[in-house]
N, C-alpha and C positions, 0 to 999 in steps of 0.2 A: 022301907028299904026294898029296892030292886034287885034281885040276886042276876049274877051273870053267871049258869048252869052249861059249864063245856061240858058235862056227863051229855045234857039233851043233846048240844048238837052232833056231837061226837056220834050218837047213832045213826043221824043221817047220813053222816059224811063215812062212816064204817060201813055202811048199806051201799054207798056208791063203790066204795073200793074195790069190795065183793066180787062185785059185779066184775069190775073192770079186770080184777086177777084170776076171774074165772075165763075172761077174755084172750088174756094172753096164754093162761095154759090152755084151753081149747084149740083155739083159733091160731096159734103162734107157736106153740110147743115151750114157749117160756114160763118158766118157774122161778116172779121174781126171792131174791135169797139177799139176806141181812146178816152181816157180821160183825158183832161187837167186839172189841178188844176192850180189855178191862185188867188194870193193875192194880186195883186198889180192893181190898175187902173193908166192906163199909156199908152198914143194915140201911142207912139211905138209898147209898149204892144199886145196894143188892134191891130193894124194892122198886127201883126204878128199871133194870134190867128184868126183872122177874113181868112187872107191867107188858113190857116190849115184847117180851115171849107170849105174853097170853094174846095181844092182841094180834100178832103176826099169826099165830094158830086163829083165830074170827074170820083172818081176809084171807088166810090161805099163803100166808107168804113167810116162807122158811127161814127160821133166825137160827143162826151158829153162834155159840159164846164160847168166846177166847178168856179166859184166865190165864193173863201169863205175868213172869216176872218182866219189870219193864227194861232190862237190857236188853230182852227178846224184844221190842214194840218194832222197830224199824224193821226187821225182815222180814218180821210178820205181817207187816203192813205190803211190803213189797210182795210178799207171794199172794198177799190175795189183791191186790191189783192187776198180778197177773191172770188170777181166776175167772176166765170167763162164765162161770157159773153164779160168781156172784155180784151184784148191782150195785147193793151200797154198803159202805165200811163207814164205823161209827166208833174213836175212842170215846171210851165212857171216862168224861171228866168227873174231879179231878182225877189225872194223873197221881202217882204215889211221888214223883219227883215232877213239881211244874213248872221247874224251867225247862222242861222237853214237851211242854206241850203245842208252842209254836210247830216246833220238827216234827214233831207227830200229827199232828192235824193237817198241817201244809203241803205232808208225805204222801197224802191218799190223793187216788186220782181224782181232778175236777169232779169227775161226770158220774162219782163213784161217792162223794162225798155228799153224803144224804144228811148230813146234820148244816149242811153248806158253812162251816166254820173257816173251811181254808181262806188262801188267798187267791186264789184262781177259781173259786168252786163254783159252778154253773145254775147252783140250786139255792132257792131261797133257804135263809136258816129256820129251820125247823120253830123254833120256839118263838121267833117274831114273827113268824105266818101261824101260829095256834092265836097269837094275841091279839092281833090283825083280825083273825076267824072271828074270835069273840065278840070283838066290837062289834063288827059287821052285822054276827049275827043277829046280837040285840038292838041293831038299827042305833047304835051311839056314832052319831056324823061327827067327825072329827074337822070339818072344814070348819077355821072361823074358831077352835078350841085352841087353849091354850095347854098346852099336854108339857108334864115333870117327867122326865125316865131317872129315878133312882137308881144310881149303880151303873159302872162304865164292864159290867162284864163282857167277858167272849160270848159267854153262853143268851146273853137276853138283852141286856141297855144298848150296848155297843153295837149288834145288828137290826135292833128293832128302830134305836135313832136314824141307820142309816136308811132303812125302808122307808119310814115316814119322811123324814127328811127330804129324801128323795122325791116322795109324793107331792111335795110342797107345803106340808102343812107344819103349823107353831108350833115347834118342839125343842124341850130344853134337857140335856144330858144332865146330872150333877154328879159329883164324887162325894168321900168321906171329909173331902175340906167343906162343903156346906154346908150350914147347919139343915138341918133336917127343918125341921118349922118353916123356913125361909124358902126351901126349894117346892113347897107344896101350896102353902098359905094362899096362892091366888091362879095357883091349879083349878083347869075343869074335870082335867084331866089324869089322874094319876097312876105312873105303872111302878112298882116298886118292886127290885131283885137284890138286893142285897145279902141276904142270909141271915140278916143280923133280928132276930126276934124281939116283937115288941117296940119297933123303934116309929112305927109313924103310930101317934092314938088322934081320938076323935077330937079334940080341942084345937088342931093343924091344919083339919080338914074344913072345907068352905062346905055351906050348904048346896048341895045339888050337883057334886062331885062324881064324877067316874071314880072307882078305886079298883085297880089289875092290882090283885098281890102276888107275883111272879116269886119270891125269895123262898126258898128252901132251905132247912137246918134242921141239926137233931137235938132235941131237947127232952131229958128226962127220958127217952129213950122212945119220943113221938117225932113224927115231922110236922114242924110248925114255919107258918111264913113271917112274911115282915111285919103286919098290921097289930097292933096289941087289941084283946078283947073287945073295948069298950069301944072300937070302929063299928060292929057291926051291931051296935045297940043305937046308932042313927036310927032315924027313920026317913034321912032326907035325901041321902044317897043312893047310887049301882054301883054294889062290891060284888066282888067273889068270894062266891061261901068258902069254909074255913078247909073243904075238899071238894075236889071235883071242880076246879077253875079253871088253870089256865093245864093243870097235869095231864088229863087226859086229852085234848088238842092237840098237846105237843107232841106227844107219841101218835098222834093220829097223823101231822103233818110230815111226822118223819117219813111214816109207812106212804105215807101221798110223795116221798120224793124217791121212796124206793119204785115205789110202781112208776113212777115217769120215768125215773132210769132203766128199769126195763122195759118199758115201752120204747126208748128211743134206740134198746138193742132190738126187739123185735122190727123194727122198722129197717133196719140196716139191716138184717135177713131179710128181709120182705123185697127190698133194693137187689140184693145178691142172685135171691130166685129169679126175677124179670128177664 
């Protein structure tokens, strides 16, 4: 068994960051700044937000958390779009009510939206560019594979199909109408986000398999993914280990689209001085 380790590559790509926000506050007087809004308390939740603070304190780049009730979400969204001080704005899904999460995600500006969930958003989605990284990094050529995306979510299936897709390569979305067996069985491929624990095991899976297990849920009062134990007791597969997969990437790729959005304020200063 082959592990695919985003904790490794995540150091590299947090060394380059570094770098680059020590650039802009230097050299540009920019300080890029992240703003979470969050309606929901939820020890998932909160573990993933807490994540996002620690690593924006590593690059140097300032996170604000909003706690609020979500009748506040829309003005709140509007004033810090107004805020030229800060780059990108991220509801932290779920929402406590998700039929507003269209309106609320679609509300943040383009070029502001660092998790790129909107409809207009200018930035790759954070969590299909962490899974994209991985592949990459561990040299898994996707050209010529046959790739399942598990799960039509906002957050992972639904933009990660549309990148690949895009790219031209064999990629097949499935929902809760497929059976699960059937959507994987002749996968090289596999990225699974559903949430739902335990639902792909190792008798689905074909010898010599990719396996992304993207899914997050709480269980027993741990977070656990999609894959049931006895996956990574193959020995003939590349999974991701049971932590440190696809989690740390995606907070890495976030912070990678805060810093481009202030980069492309600094640059529109840089224009104004001339």
């Amino acid at each position: 068994m082959k592990l695919l380790d985003g904790l490794e590559l995540r150091g590299y790509i947090k060394e380059r960051q570094a770098k680059q926000v020590r650039a802009l506050r230097q050299s540009w007087r920019v300080v890029p700044k992240l703003a979470i809004v969050q309606t929901i308390n939820d020890p998932v939740i909160d573990t993933y937000v807490r994540m996002k603070q620690a690593y924006g304190a590593d690059v140097l780049v300032e996170v604000d958390i909003h706690k609020i009730d979500q009748a506040d979400i829309m003005q709140l969204i509007d004033k810090l779009n107004k805020d030229k001080s800060i780059h990108g704005i991220i509801t932290q899904l779920p929402l406590a009510d998700t039929s507003q999460t269209e309106a609320a995600v679609d509300s943040i500006m383009p070029e502001k939206d660092v998790d790129g969930l909107g409809k207009d958003s200018t930035l790759t989605p954070a969590t299909a560019m962490a899974i994209d990284w991985l592949l990459a990094g561990y040299n898994v050529d996707l050209d010529d594979k046959t790739i399942s995306i598990i799960g039509k979510g906002r957050l992972v299936g639904a933009p990660l199909f549309k990148l690949w897709k895009n790219a031209g390569y064999n990629v097949t979305m499935y929902d809760s109408k497929t059976p699960v067996a059937q959507a994987v069985k002749d996968a090289d491929v596999i990225i699974t986000a559903t949430g739902v624990p335990s639902l792909i095991h190792a008798d689905m899976i074909k010898p010599g398999a990719t396996v992304v297990d993207a899914g997050t849920a709480a269980e027993h009062g741990k977070i656990v993914g999609d894959l049931a134990s006895d996956v990574r007791e193959l020995d003939d597969i590349t999974v991701t280990p049971t932590k440190g997969g696809v989690g740390p990437l995606t907070v890495a790729a976030l912070f990678d689209n805060v810093i481009s959005a202030a980069r492309v304020v600094a640059d529109q200063q840089g224009q104004q001085d001339i």
